[in-house]
C-alpha positions in Angstrom: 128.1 52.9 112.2 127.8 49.3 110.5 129.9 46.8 111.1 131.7 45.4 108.8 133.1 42.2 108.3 136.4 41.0 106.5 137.4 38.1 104.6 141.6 38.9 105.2 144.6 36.8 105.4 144.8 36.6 101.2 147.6 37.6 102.3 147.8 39.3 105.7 150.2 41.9 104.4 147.5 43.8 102.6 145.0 43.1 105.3 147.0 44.5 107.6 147.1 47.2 105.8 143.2 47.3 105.1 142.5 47.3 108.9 144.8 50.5 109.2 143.4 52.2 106.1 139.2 51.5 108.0 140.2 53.2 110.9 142.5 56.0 109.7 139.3 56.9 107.3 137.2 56.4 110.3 139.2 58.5 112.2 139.1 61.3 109.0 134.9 61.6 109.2 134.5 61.5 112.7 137.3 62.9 114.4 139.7 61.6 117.7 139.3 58.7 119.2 137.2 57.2 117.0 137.8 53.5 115.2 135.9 51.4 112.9 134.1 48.7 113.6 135.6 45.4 112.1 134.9 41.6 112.4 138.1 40.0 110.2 138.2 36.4 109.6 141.8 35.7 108.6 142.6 32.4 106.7 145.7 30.8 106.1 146.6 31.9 102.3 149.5 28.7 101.7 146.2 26.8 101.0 144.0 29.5 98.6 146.5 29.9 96.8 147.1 26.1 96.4 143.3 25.9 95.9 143.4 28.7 93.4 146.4 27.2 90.7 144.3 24.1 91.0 141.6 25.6 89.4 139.2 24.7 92.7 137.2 27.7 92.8 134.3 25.3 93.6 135.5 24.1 97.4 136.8 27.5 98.0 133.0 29.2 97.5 132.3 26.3 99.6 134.6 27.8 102.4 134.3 31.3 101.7 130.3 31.1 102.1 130.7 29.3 105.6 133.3 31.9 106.4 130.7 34.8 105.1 127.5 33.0 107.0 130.3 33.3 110.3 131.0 36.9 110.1 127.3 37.7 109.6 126.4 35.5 112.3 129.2 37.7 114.6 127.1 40.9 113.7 128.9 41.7 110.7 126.2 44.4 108.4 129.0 45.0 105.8 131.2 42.8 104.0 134.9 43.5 102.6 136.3 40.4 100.3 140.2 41.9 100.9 141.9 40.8 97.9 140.9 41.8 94.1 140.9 38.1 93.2 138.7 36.4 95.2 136.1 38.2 93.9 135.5 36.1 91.1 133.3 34.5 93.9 131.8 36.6 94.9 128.5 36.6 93.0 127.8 32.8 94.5 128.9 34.3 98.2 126.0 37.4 97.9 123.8 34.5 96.3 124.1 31.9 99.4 124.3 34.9 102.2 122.1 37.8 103.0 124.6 40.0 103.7 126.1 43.7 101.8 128.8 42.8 99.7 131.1 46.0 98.8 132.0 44.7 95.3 136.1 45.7 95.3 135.5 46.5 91.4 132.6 48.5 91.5 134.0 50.8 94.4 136.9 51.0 91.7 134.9 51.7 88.7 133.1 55.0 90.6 136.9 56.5 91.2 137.8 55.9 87.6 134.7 57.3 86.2 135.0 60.4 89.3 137.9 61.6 87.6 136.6 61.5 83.8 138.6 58.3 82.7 137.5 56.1 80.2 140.6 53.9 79.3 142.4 52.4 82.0 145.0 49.5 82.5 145.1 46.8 84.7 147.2 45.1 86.6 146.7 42.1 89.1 146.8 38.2 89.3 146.7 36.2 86.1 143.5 35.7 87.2 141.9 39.0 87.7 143.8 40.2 84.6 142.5 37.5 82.1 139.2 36.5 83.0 135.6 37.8 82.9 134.3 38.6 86.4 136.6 42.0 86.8 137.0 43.6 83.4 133.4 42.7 82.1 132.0 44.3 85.2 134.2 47.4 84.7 133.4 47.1 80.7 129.7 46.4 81.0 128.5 48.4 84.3 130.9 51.4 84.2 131.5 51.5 80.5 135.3 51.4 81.2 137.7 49.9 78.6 139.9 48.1 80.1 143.8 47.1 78.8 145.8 44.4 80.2 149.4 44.1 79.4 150.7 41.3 77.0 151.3 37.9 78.1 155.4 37.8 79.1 154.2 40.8 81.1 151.2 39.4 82.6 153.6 36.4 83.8 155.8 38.8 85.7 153.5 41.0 87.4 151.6 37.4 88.8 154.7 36.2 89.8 156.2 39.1 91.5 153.0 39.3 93.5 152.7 35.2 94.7 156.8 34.9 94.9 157.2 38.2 96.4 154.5 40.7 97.8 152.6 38.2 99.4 155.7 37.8 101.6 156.0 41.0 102.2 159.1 41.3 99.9 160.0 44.5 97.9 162.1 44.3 95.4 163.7 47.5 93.6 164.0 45.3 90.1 160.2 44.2 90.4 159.1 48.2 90.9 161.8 49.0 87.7 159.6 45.8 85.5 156.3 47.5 87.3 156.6 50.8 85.8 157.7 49.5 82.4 154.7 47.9 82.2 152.8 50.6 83.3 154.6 52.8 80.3 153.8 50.3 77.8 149.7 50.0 78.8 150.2 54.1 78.6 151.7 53.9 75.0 148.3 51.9 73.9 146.2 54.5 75.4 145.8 53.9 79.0 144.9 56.9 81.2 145.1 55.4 84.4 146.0 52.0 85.8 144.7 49.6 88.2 146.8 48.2 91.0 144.1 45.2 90.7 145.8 43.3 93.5 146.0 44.5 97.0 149.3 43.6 97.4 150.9 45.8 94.4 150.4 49.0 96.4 152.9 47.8 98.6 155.7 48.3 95.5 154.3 51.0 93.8 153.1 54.2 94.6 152.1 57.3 93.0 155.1 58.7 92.7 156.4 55.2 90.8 154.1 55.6 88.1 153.2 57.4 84.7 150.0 57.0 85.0 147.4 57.9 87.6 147.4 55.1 90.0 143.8 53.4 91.1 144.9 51.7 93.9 142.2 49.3 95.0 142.9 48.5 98.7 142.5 52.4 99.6 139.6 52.5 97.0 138.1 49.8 99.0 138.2 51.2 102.6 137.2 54.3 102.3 133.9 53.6 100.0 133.3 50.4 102.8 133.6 53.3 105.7 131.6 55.8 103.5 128.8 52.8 103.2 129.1 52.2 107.0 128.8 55.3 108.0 126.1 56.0 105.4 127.1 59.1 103.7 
């Protein structure tokens, strides 16, 4: 089995859960008492996302390159970016180090198109809703269109995730505003939807939703154990 490295901590309540979802899908291919092998590098997110509403994407592919050349260096043969938004780096990270990146998109793309979907919502930070490096790669590699919701709506789902998620708080009025959004992207011809963020399969679930659910973090895992494991 590789081993695989993480970039976690953005925030740690989703890589907590990434840690647990690696070794329950370990656990799935290869039996008892198998785990995964993991090298996380946890950072502390009050900064990022200081970094990231300042627009300094620059000094954090500075940071997330050292932090990528560190895991690698610790034997890491695999590596995870946990969090949909950081990998608008992630091009300049595989450029500067010689090391697998599992592109969080690209696992998602195969599990839309696996289950014959063409038209799919999306919903994440402002960030990874509005800008180029996650719905072109969907639109251009996969040949996925891709729906975001409108921009009062777009507001809400980014702040429900930095004012509440990333704390670890769940909110029933949040999940209520969740799943009307998730109608409305269904009413303009969404099949599916993206949980885009790590952190918004922590307030809804399948159950939650009208649509099928794509939820990345799980998506994510089990193609990274999959790759590891080489099947």
């Amino acid at each position: 089995m590789k081993k695989i490295g993480l970039i976690g901590g953005m925030s740690w309540e989703s890589s907590l859960e990434y840690y647990r979802l690696l070794n329950q899908f370990t656990k799935e291919k290869l039996g008892e008492p198998h785990s995964a092998e993991l090298i996380m590098y946890s950072v502390d997110f009050a900064r990022f996302e200081r970094m990231q509403h300042k627009g300094q994407w620059e000094e954090m592919a500075d940071e997330m390159i050292e932090i990528a050349r560190k895991l690698k260096g610790a034997g890491a043969e695999i590596l995870l970016i946990c969090t949909n938004t950081m990998h608008k780096l992630a091009p300049a990270i595989e450029e500067a180090v010689e090391l697998e990146l599992l592109h969080i998109a690209d696992a998602t793309g195969d599990a839309i198109l696996s289950q014959g979907l063409s038209t799919v919502g999306l919903l994440g930070t402002n960030f990874t809703m509005t800008e180029d490096f996650y719905k072109n790669r969907l639109e251009e590699n996969y040949s996925i269109n891709v729906l975001i919701p409108e921009t009062r709506e777009r507001e809400i789902v980014h702040d429900t995730i930095y004012k509440e998620l990333i704390s670890g708080i769940i909110k029933d009025e949040s999940l209520i505003k969740f799943q009307e959004i998730i109608r409305n992207l269904k009413e303009e011809g969404a099949e599916g939807v993206i949980l885009g963020c790590t952190e918004i399969p922590l307030l809804v679930k399948e159950k939650d939703s009208s649509l099928p659910i794509f939820n990345t973090m799980e998506i994510h895992a089990k193609k990274a154990i999959e790759q590891a494991l080489g099947s």
